[in-house]
Structure formats: C-alpha cells, structure tokens
C-alpha positions as CSV (number, residue, x, y, z in Angstrom):
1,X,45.7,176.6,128.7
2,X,43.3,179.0,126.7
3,X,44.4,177.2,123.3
4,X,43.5,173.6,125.1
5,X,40.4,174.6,125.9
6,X,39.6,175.7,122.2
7,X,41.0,172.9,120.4
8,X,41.1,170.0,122.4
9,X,37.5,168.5,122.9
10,X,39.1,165.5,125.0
11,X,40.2,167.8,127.7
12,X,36.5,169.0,127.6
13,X,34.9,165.9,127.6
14,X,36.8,164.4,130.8
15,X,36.9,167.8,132.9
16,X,34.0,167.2,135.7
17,X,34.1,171.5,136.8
18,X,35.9,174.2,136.9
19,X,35.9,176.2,140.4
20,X,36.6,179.8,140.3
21,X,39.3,180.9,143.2
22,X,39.5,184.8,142.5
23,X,41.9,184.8,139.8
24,X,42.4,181.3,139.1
25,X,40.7,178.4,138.7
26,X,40.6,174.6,139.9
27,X,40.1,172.1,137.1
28,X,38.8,168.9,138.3
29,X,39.2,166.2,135.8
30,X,38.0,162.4,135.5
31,X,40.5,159.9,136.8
32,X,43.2,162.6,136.8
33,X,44.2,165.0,139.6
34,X,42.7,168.7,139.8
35,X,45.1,170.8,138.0
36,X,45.3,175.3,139.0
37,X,45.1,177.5,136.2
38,X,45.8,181.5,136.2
39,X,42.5,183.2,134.8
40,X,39.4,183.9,135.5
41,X,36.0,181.3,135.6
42,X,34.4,183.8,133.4
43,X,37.0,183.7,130.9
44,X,36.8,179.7,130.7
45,X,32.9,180.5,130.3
46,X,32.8,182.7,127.1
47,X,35.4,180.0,125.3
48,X,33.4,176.8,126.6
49,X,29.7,178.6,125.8
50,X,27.5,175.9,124.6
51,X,29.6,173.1,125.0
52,X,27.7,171.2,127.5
53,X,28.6,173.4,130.4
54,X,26.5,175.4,132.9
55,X,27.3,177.9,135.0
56,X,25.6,176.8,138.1
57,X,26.7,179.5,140.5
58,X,29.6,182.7,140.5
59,X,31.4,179.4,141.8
60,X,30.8,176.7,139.4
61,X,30.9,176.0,135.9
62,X,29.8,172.1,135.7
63,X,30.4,169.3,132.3
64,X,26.2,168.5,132.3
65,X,27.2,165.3,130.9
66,X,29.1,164.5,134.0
67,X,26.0,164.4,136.4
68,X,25.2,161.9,138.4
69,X,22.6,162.5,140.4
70,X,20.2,165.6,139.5
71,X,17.6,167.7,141.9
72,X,14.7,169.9,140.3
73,X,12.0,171.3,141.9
74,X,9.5,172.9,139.0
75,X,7.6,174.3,142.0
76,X,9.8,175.8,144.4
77,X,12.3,177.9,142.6
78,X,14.5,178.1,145.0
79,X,16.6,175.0,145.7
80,X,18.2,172.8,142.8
81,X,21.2,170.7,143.0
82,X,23.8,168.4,141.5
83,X,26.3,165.7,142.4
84,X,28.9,164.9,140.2
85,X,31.9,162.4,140.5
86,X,34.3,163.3,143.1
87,X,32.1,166.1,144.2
88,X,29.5,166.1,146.8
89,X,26.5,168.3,146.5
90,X,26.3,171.6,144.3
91,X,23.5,174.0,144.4
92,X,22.4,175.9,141.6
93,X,22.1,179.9,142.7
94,X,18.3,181.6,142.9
95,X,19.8,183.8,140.7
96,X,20.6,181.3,137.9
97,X,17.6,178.6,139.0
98,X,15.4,180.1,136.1
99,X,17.9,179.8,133.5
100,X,18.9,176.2,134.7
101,X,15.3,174.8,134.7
102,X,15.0,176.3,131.0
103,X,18.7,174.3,129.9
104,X,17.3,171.0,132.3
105,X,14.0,171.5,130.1
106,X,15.6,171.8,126.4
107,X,18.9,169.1,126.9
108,X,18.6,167.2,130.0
109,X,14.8,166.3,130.7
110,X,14.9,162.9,128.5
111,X,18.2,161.6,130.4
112,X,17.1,161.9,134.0
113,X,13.3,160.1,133.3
C-alpha cells in the first residue's frame, strides 16, 4: 500500500481522507468503497507531505481538493470546519487552527471567494 501511495497519483487524487484507527487506517475514496490499511496515519502523512493534504486533526488527514463546503473564522481561532463528500462535518483541532488558516491563506483563499 506504501508503494501506491508513492507512485500512483490517481489513488491520491480520488482518496477523500484517511482516518487514523490506532494502528490502521480507513481510506475513504471517491465512488469506491472505504478500504483498511495496517499502518499508522502518520506514516501516510510523511509520504503524502505537500500533496494537497492537511492534517486537520490526530484524526484526519483530508484531499483539500476534495472540499466542499469550507468554515474559517479569521477572528475566533477556535472553531474551523470542513465537509467533504460522503463525510459530514470535520473540525480542524485548536492545536492545528493556526497552521490551517496559514495553508487556507497561501492555496485555498482564491477557490472558496
């Protein structure tokens, strides 16, 4: 699965998330059905980095180019979300809010006007 996630940039593009479960980890894809993998989210996070992922919580590593509806409040830095097909709402962590407003400011400002 490691290999797949290196090489195969279709696999990327229509994977929605990955959930962390302790040791494993849910793939939910785009018209296909969730698949479990043995390994950890982290893991999937160093080989993915900068590939138009964020880790939105310890729970969450979301395709940004899979949202569909996006919540951002510059002034309150506590309470951020995102809904993306076949999920309902995800919050981003207080812990990773700063860090999400900087990656909503650099890549995704222009498509959510």
């Amino acid at each position: 699965m490691i290999d797949v996630l290196k090489n195969d940039r279709n696999y990327l593009h229509n994977t929605i998330l990955f959930e962390g479960i302790g040791n494993y980890v849910r793939v939910v894809r785009f018209r296909k059905k969730s698949e479990l993998i043995v390994c950890q989210l982290g893991e999937i996070e160093k080989i993915i980095k900068d590939k138009n992922y964020f880790r939105i919580n310890r729970k969450y590593l979301i395709n940004t180019k899979r949202i569909k509806l996006l919540y951002v409040n510059d002034y309150i830095h506590d309470r951020c979300w995102v809904i993306l097909p076949k999920i309902k709402k995800l919050y981003i962590s207080v812990r990773n809010t700063k860090k999400w407003l900087s990656y909503y400011n650099t890549k995704l400002h222009s498509r959510f006007r």
